[in-house]
Backbone as a ProteinNet text record, in pm:
[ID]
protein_1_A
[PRIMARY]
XXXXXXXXXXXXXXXXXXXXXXXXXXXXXXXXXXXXXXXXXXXXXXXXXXXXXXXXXXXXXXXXXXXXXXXXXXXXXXXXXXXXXXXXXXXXXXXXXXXXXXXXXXXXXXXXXXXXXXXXXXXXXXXXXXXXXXXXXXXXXXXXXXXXXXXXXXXXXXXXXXXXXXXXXXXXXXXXXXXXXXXXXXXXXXXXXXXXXXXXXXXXXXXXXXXXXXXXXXXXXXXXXXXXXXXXXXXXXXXXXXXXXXXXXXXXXXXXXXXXXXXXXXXXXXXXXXXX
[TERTIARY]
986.3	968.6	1103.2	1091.8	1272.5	1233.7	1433.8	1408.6	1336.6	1308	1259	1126.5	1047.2	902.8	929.4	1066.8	1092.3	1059.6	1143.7	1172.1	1038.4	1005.8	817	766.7	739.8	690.4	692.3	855.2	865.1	884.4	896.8	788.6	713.6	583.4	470.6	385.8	470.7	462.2	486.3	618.4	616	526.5	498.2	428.9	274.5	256.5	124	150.1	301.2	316	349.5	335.9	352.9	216.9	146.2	-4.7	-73	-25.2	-121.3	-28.8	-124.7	-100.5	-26.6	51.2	65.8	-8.9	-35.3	-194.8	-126.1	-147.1	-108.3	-178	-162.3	-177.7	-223.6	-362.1	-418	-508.4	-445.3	-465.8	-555.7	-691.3	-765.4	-831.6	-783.8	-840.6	-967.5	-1010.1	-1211.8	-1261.2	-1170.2	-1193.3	-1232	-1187.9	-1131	-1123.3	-1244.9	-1226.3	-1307.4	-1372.6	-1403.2	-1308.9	-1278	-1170.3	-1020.2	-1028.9	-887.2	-988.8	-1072.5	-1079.5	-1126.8	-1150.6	-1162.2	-1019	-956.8	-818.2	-724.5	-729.1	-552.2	-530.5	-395.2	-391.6	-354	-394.2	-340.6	-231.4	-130.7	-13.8	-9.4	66.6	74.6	49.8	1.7	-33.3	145.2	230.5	386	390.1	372	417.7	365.8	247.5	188	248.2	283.5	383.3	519.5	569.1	709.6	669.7	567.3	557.3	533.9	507.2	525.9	652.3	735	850.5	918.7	858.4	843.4	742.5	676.4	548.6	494.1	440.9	318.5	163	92.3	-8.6	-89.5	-53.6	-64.6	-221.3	-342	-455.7	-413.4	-594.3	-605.6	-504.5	-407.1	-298.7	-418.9	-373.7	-445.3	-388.8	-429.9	-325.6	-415.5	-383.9	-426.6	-357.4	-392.1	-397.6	-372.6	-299.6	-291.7	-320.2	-385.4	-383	-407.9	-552.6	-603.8	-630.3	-719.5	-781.7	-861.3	-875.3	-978.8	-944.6	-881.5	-845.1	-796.7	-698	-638.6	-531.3	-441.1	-373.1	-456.3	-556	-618.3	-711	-741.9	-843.3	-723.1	-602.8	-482.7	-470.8	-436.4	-458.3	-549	-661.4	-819.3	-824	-788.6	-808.4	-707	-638.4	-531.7	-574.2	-665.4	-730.7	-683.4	-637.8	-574.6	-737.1	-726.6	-824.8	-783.6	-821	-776.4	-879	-813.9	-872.5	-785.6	-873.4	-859.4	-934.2	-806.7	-781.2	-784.4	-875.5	-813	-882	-810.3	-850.3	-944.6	-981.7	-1073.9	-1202.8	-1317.8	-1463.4	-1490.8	-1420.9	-1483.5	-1436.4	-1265	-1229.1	-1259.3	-1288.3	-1368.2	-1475.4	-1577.8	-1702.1	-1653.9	-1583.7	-1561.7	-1477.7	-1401.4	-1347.5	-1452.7	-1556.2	-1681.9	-1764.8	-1763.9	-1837.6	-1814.2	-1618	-1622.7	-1573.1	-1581	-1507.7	-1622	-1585.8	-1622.9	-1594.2	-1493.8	-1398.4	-1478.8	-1504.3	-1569.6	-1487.3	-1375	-1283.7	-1175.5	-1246.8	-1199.9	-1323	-1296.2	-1338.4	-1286.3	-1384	-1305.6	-1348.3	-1249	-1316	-1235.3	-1237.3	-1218.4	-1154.8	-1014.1	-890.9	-781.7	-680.5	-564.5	-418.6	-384.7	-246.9	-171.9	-189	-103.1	-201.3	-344.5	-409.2	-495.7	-489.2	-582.3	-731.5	-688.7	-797	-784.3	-684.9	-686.7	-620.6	-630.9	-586.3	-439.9	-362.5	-235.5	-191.6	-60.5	1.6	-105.4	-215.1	-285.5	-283.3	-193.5	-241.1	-79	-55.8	77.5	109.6	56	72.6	63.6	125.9	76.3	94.8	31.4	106.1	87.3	104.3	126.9	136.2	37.4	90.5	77.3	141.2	147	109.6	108.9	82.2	203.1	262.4	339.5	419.1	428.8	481.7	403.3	238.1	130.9	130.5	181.9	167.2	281.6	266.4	328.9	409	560	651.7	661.2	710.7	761.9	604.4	522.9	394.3	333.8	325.9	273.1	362.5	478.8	596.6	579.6	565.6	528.8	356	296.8	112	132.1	236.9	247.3	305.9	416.8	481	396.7	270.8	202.7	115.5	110.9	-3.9	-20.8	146.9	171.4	197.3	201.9	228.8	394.5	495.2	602.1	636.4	732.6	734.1	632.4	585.2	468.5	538.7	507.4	631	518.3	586.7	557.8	593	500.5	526.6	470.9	590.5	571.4	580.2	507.7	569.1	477.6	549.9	508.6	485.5	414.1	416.5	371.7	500.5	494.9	548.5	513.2	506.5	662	781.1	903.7	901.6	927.6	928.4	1127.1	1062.6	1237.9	1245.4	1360.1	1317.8	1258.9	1167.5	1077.3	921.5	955	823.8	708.7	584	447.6	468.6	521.9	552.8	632	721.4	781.2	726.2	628.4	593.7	422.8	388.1	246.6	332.9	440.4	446.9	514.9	580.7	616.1	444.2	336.8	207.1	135.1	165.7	101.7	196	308.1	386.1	367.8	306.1	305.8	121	59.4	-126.1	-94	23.4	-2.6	169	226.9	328.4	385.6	272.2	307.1	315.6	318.5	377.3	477.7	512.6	720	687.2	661	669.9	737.8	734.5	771.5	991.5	1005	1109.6	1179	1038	1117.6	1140.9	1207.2	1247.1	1201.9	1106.6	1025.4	1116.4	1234.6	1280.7	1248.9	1261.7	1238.4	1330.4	1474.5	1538.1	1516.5	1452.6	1427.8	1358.5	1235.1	1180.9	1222.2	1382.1	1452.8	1488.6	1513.3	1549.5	1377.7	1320.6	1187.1	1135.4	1161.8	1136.7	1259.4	1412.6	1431.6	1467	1439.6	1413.4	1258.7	1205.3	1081.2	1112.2	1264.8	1271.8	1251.7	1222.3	1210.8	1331.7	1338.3	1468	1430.2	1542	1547	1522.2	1525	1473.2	1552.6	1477.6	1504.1	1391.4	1445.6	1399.5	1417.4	1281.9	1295.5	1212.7	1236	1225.8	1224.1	1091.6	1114.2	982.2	1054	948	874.5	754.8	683.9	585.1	539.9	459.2	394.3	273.4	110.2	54.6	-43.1	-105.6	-206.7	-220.4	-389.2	-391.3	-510.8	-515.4	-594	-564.4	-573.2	-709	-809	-931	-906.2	-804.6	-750.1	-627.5	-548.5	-439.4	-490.6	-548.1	-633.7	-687	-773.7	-846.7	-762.3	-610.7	-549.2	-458.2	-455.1	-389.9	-466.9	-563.8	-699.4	-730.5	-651.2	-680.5	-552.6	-486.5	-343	-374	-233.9	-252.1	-263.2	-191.1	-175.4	-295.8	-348.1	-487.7	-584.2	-675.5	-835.8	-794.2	-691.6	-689.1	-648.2	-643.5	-612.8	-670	-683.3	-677.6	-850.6	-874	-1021.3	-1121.1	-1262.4	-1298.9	-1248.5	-1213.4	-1210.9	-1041	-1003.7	-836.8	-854.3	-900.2	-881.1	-953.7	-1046.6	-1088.9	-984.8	-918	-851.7	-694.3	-683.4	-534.2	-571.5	-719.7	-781.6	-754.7	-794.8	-802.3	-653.7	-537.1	-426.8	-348.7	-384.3	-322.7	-393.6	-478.3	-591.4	-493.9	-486.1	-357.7	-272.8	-217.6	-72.4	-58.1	-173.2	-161.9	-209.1	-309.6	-326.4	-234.9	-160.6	-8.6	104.8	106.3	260.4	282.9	136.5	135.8	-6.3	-23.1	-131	-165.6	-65.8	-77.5	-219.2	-312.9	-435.3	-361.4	-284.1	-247.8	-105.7	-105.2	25.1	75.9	196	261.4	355.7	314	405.5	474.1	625.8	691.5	645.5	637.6	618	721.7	762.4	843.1	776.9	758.3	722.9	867	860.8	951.3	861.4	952.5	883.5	1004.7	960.2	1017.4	964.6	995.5	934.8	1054.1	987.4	1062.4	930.9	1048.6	967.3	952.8	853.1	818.6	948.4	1037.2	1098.9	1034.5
1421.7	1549.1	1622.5	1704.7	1817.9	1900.6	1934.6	1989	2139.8	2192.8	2334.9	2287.4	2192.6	2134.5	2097.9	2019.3	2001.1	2105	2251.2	2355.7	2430.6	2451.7	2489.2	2436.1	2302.6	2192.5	2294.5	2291.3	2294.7	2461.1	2545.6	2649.4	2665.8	2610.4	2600.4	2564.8	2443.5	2356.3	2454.1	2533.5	2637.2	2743.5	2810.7	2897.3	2851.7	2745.6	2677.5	2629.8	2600.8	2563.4	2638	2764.1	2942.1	2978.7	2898.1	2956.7	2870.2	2774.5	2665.3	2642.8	2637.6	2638.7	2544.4	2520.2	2383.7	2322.7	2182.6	2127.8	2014.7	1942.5	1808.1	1684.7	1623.8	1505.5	1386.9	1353.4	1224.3	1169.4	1063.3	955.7	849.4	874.4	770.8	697.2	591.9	526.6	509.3	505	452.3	600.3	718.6	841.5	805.2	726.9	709.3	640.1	508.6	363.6	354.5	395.4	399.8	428	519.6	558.3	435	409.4	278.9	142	141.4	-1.2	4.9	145.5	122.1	170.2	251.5	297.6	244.4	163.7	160.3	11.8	-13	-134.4	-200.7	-344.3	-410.7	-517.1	-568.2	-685.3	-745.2	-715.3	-791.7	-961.9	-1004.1	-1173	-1223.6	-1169.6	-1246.3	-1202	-1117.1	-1149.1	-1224.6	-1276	-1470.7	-1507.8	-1558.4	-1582.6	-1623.4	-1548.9	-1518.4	-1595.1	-1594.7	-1678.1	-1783.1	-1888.1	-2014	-2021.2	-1974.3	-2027.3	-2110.5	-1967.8	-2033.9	-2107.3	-2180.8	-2258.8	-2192.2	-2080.3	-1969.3	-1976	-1988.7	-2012.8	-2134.5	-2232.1	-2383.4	-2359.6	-2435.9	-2508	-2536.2	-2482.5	-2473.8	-2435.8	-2355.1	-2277.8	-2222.9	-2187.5	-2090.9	-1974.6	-1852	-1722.8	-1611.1	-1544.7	-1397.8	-1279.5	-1216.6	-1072	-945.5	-903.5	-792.6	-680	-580.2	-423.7	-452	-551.6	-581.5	-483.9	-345.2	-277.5	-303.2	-333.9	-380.2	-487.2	-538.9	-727.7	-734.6	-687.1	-707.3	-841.4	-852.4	-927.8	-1085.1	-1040.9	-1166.3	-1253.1	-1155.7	-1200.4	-1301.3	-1237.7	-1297.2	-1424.3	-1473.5	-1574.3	-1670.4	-1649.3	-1721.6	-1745.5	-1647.6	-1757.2	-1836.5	-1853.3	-2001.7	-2130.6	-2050	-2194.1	-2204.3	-2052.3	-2073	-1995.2	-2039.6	-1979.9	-1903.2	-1752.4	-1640.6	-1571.9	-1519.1	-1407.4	-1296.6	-1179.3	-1069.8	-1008	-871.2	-803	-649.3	-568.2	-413.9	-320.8	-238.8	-179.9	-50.5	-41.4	19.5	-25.5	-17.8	-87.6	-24.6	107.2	121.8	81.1	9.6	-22.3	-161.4	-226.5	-384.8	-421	-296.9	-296	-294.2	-242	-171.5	-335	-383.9	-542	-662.4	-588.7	-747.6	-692.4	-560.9	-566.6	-598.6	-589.9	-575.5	-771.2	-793.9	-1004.5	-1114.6	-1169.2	-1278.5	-1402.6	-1399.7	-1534.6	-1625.8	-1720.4	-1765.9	-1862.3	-1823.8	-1873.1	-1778.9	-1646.6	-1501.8	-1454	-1473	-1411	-1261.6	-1201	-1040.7	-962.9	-903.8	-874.3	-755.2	-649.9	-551.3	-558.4	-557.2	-556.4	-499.6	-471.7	-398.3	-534.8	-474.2	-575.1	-604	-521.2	-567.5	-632.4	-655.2	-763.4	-808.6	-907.8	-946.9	-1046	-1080.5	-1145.7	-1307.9	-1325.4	-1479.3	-1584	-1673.7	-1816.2	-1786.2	-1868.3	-1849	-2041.4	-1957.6	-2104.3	-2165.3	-2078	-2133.7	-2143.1	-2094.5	-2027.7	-2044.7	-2025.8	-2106.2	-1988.1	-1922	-1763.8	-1673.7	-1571.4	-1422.3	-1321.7	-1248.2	-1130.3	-990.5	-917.5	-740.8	-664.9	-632.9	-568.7	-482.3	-361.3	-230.3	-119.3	-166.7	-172.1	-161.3	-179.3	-214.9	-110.5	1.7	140.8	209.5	180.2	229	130.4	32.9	-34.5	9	-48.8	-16.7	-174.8	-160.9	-253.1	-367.4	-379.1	-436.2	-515.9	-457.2	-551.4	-613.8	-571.2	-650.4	-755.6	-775.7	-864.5	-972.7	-890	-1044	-1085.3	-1036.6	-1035.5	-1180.7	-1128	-1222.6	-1358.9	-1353.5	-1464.4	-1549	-1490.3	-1532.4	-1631.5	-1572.8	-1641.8	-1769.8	-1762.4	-1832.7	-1965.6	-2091.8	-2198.9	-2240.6	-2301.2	-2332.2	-2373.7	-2285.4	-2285.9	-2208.5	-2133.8	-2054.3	-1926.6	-1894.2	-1782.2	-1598.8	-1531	-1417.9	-1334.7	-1262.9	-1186.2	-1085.2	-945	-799.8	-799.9	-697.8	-659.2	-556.4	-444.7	-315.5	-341.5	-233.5	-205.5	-92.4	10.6	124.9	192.8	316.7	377.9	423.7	482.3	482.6	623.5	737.9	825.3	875.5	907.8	968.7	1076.1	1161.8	1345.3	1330.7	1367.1	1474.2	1357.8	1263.1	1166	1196.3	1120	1188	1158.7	1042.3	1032.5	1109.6	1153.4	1251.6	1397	1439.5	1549.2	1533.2	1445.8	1404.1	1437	1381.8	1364.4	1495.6	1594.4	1765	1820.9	1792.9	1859	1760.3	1670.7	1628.8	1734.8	1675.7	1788.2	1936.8	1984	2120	2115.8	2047	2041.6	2005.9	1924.4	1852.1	1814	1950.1	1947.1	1838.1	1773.7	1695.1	1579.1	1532.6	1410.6	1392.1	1319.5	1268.2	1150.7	1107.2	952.5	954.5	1088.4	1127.5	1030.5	1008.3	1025.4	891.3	760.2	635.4	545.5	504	382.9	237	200.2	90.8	-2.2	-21.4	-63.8	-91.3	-167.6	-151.3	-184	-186.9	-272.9	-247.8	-162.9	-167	-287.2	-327.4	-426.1	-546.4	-606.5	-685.5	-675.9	-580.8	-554.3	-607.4	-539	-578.3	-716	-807.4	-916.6	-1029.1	-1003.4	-1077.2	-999.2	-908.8	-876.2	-965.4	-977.7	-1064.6	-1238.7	-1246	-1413.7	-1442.8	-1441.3	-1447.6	-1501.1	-1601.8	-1661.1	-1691.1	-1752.3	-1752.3	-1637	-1527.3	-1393.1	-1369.4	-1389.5	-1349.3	-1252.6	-1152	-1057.4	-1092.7	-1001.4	-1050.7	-891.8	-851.1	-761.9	-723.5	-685.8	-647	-547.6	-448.3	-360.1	-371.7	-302.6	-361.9	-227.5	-156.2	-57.7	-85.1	36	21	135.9	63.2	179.4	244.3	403	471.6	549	593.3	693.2	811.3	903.8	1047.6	1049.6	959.8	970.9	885	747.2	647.4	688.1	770.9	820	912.4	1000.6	1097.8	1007.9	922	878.4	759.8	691	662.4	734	872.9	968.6	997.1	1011.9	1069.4	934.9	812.9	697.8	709	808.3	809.6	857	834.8	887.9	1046.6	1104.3	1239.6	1307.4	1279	1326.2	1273.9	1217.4	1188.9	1085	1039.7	986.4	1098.7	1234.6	1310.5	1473.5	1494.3	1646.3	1650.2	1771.8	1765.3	1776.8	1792	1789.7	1890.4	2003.9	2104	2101	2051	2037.9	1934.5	1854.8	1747.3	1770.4	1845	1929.2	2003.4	2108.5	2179.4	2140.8	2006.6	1880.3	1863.7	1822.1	1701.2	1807.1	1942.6	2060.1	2073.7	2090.7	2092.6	1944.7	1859	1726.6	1749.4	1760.2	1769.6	1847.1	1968.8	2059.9	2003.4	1926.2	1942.8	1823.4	1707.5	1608.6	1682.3	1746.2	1783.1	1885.4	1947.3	2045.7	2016.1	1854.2	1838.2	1687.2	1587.6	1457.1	1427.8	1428.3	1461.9	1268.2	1213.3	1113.2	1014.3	991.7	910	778.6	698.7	620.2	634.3	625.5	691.9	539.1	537.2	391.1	451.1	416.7	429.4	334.3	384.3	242.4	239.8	85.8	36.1	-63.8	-56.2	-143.9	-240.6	-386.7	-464.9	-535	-509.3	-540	-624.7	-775.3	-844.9	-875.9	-905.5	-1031.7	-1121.2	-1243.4	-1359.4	-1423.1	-1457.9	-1504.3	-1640	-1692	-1816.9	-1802.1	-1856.1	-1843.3	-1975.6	-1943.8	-2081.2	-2213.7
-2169.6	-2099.2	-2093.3	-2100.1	-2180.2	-2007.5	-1999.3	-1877	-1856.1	-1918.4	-1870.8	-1838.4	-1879.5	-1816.7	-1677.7	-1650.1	-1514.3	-1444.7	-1491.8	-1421	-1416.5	-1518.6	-1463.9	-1368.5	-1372.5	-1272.9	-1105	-1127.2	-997.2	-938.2	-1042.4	-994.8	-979.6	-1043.7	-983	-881.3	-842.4	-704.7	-619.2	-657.3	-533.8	-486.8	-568.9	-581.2	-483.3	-516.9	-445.1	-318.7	-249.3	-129.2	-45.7	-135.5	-36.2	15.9	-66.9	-34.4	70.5	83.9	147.6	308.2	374.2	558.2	587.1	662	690.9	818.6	827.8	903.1	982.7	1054.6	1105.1	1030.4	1005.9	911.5	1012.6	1026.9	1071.5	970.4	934.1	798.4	867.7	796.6	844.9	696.3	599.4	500.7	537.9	602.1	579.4	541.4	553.9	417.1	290.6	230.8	81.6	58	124	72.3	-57.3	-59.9	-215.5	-350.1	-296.6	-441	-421.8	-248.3	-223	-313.7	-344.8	-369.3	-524.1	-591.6	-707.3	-783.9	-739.4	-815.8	-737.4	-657.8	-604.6	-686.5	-765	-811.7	-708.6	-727	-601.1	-691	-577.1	-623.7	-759.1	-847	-938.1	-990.9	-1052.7	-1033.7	-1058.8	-1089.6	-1068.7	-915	-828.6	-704.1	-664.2	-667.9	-595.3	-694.8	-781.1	-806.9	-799.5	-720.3	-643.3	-537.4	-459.6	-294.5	-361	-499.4	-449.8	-425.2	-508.7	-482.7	-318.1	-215.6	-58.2	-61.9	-105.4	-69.5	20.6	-56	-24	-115.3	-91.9	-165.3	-228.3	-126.4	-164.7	-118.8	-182.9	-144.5	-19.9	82.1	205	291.9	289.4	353.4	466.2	555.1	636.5	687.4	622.7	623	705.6	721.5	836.8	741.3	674.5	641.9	652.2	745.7	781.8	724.8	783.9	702.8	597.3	581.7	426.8	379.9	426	321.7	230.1	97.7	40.9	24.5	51.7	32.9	-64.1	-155.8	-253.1	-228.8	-114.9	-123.9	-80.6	18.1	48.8	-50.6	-116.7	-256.7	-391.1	-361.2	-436.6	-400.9	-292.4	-206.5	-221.1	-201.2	-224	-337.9	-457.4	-544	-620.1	-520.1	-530.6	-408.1	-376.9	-258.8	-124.1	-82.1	39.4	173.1	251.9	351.1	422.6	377.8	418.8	550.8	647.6	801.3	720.4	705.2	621.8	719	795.6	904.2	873.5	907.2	918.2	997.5	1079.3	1199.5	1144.9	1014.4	939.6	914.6	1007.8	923.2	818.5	723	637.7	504.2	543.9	461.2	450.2	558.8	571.1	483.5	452.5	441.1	294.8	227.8	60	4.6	144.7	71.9	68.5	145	144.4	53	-22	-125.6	-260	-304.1	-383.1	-423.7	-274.7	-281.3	-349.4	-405.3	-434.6	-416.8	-406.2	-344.9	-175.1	-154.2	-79	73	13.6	130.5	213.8	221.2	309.3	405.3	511.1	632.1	668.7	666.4	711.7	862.5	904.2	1035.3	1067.7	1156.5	1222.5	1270.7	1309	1419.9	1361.2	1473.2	1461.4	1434.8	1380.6	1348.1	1455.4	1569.9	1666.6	1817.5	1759.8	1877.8	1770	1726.6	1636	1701.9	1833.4	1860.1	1825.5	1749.3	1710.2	1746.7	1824.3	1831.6	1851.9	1913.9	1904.8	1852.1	1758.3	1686.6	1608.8	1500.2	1456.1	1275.3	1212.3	1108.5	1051.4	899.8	862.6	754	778.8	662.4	742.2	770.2	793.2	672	626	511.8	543.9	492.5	537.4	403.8	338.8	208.6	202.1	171.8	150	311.3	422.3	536.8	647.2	669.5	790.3	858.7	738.2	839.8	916.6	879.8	976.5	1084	1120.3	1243.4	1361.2	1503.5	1578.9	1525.9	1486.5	1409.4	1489.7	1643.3	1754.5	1737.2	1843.5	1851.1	1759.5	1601.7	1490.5	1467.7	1450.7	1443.9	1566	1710.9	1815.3	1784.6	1734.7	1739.2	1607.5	1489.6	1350.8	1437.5	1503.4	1578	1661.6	1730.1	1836.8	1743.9	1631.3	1610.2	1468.6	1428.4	1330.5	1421.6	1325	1335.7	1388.8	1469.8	1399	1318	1227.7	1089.6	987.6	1060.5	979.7	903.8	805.6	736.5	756.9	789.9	745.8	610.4	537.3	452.3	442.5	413.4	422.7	322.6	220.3	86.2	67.8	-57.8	-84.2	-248	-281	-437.3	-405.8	-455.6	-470.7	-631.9	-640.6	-728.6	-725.4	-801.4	-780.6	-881.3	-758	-857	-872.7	-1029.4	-1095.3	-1140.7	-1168	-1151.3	-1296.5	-1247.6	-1391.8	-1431.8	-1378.3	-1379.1	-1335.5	-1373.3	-1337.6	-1175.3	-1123.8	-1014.3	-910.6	-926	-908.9	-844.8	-1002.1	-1006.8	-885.8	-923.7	-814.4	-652.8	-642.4	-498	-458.6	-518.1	-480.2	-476.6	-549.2	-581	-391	-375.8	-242.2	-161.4	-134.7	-59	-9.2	-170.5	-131.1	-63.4	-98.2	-22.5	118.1	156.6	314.3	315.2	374.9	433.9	561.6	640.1	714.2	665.6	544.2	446.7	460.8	443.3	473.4	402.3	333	253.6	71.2	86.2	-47	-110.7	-207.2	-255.4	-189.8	-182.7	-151.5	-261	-245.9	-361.3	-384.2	-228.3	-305.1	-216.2	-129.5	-72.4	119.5	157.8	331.8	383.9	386.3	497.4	650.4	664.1	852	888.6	768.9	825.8	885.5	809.3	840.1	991	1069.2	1193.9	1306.4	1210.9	1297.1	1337	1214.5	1259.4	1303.6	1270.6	1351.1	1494.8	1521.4	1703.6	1730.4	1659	1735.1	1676	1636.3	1628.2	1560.1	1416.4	1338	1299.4	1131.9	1109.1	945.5	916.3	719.4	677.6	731.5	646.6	480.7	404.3	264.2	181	110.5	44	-105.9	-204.5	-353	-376.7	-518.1	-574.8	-702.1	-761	-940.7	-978.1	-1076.1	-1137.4	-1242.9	-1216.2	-1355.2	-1393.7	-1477.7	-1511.8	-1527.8	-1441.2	-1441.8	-1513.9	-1595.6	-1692.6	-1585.9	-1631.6	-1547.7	-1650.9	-1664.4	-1714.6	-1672.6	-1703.3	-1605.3	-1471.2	-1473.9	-1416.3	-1327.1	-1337.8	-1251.4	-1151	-1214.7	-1186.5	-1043.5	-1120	-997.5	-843.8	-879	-797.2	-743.4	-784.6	-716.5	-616.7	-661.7	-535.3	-462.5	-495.4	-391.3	-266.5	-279.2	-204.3	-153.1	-136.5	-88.8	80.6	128.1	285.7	284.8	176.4	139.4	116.9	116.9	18.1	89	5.6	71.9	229.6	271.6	391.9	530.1	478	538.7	530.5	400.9	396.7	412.1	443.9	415.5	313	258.6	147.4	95.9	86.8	21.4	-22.3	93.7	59.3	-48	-66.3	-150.9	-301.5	-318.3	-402.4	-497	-384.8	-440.1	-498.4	-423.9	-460.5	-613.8	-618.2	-759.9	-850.6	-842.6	-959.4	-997.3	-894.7	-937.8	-976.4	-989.8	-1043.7	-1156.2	-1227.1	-1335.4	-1411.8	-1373.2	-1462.1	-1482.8	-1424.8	-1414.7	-1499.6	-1506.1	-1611.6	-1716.4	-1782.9	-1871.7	-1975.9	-1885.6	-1913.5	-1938.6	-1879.5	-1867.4	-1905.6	-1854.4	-1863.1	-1958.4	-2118.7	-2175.4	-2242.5	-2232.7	-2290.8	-2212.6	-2325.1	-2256.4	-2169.5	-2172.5	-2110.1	-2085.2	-1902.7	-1824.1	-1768.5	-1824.8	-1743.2	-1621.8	-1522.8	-1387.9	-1306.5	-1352.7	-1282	-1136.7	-1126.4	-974.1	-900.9	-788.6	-754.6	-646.1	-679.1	-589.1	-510.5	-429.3	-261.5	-155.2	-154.5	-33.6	70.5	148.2	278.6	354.8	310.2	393.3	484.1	577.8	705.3	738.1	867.8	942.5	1060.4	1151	1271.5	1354.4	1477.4	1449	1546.7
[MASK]
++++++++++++++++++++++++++++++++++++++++++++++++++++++++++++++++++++++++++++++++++++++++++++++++++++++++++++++++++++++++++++++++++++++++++++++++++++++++++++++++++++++++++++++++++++++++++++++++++++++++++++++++++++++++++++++++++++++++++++++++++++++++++++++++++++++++++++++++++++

């Protein structure tokens, strides 16, 4: 992509964020669990991977889920033989992970990350994937502590999309920006260090972090309907806003991003810690 495509890009973006209101932004995923459980990729099979290394994922582990969503990470889990409680304060995103599971050793249920309802000192896994900036940080961190084992490990981790100037990534997240000004998530790098603060204020100990990128193919109909499962978009704007988002991403791949198959770097970022 040569820079004057940049520079179009981002006249155009403007031009469209002169026109459009700005709204308050309440992100509710059981919007868009459909399009979250057919386009959003979930964890790479090297990040389970990466947790044996902690002796994460051993046969009959007993893990708790957090902010499953469609169960991508818990379904990762299960089928390495661990017995997963797969958690999200969404029934509609509950309902889209018990349809699409097969795995026979995940229980799913309705709760918030920061009262889960469960047992205390029971369970030798907690995880958090792609989740944990929507929680209240403090209470999910003592709710994970309450309810792990001693010695039970927690794990946060993200896989995000890493946008770079002039990338489809990039250019997607100025085109959310300009539909739903009350976005602020734009222009991260796939990194968390706050989280580190979060859990050891709730006691937490061994905290170690791991990290590596890897590109995900979509192509333009996947691509779409993985933004449309975004907080930006179908978790927020309304039908017509989201309508009128899909028509301008459609252009803007077909104008600028034409290639049938789009690789988008992703950066997977974890942290596992221990309960002490």
């Amino acid at each position: 992509m040569i820079l004057s495509d940049i520079e179009l890009i981002s006249q155009e973006l403007y031009f469209i964020e002169q026109k459009i209101k700005d709204r308050t932004m309440n992100v509710d995923f059981g919007k868009t669990s459909e399009d979250y459980a057919k386009h959003r990729a979930g964890f790479p099979e090297a990040f389970f991977e990466r947790l044996t290394h902690f002796n994460i994922g051993k046969p009959n582990q007993r893990v708790v889920d957090l902010g499953t969503g469609t169960g991508t990470v818990a379904r990762g889990l299960a089928r390495r033989g661990c017995i997963v409680t797969a958690l999200d304060a969404s029934s509609e995103q509950i309902a889209q992970a018990t349809q699409i599971t097969t795995e026979k050793t995940i229980q799913y249920g309705v709760a918030p990350a920061e009262k889960t309802g469960l047992p205390t000192a029971s369970y030798d896994v907690v995880t958090a994937g792609q989740c944990w900036h929507w929680f209240d940080r403090p209470r999910a961190a003592q709710e994970a502590r309450r309810i792990l084992l001693s010695g039970g490990q927690l794990v946060i981790a993200h896989f995000n999309w890493i946008p770079l100037l002039g990338n489809l990534a990039d250019a997607t997240e100025k085109l959310m920006e300009a539909h739903n000004p009350q976005w602020k998530l734009g222009g991260a790098t796939g990194i968390f260090p706050d989280w580190l603060s979060d859990v050891a204020l709730a006691g937490f100990r061994e905290l170690e972090t791991f990290s590596f990128d890897v590109d995900v193919p979509y192509t333009h109909e996947s691509w779409q309907g993985r933004i449309r499962a975004s907080a930006a978009v179908g978790a927020s704007l309304s039908a017509k806003g989201i309508a009128r988002f899909d028509d301008d991403l459609k252009l803007l791949l077909d104008t600028h991003f034409p290639e049938v198959i789009l690789k988008i770097p992703h950066r997977v970022w974890a942290l596992v810690c221990k309960s002490p």
